[in-house]
C-alpha positions in Angstrom: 45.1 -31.9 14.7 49.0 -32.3 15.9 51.4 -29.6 15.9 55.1 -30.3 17.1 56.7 -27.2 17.4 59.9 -26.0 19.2 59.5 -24.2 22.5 59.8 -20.6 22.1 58.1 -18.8 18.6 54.5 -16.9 17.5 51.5 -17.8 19.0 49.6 -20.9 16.8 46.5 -19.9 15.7 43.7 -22.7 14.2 40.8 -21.6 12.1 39.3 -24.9 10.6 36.0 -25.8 9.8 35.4 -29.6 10.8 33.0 -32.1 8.5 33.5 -34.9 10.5 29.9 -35.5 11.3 28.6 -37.8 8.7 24.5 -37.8 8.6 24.3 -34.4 10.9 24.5 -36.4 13.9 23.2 -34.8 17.0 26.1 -32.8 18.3 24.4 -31.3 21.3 26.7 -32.1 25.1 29.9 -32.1 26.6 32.7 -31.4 24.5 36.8 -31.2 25.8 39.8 -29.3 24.9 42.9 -31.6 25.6 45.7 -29.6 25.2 49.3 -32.0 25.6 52.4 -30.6 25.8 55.3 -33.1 23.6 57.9 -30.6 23.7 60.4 -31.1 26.7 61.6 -27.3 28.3 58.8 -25.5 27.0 56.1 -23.7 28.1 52.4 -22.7 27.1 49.2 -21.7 27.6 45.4 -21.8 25.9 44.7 -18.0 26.1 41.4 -18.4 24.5 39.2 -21.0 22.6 35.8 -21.8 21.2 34.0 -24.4 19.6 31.4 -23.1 17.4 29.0 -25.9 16.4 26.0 -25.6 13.7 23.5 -28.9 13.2 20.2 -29.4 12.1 19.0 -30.7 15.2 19.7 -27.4 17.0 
């Protein structure tokens, strides 16, 4: 997902269920938040995050 916001405003929150994973794939292992900042001036910060994952294999 992409966001370009200006620096400055409410916190973003992100609530989306992903069904990216065609045939249930094995989902088990290192995952990684990148976070990039695109907006010159500005500042931010990841106050919290999960990653909630549900597969058969598990």
């Amino acid at each position: 997902m992409f966001w370009e916001r200006e620096p400055g405003g409410s916190p973003l929150v992100i609530h989306q269920i992903l069904r990216g994973f065609s045939g249930d794939e094995v989902v088990n292992g290192d995952w990684t938040l990148q976070v990039i900042d695109h907006v010159a001036g500005g500042t931010g910060r990841v106050v919290r995050w999960n990653l909630e994952l549900t597969s058969r294999y598990d």
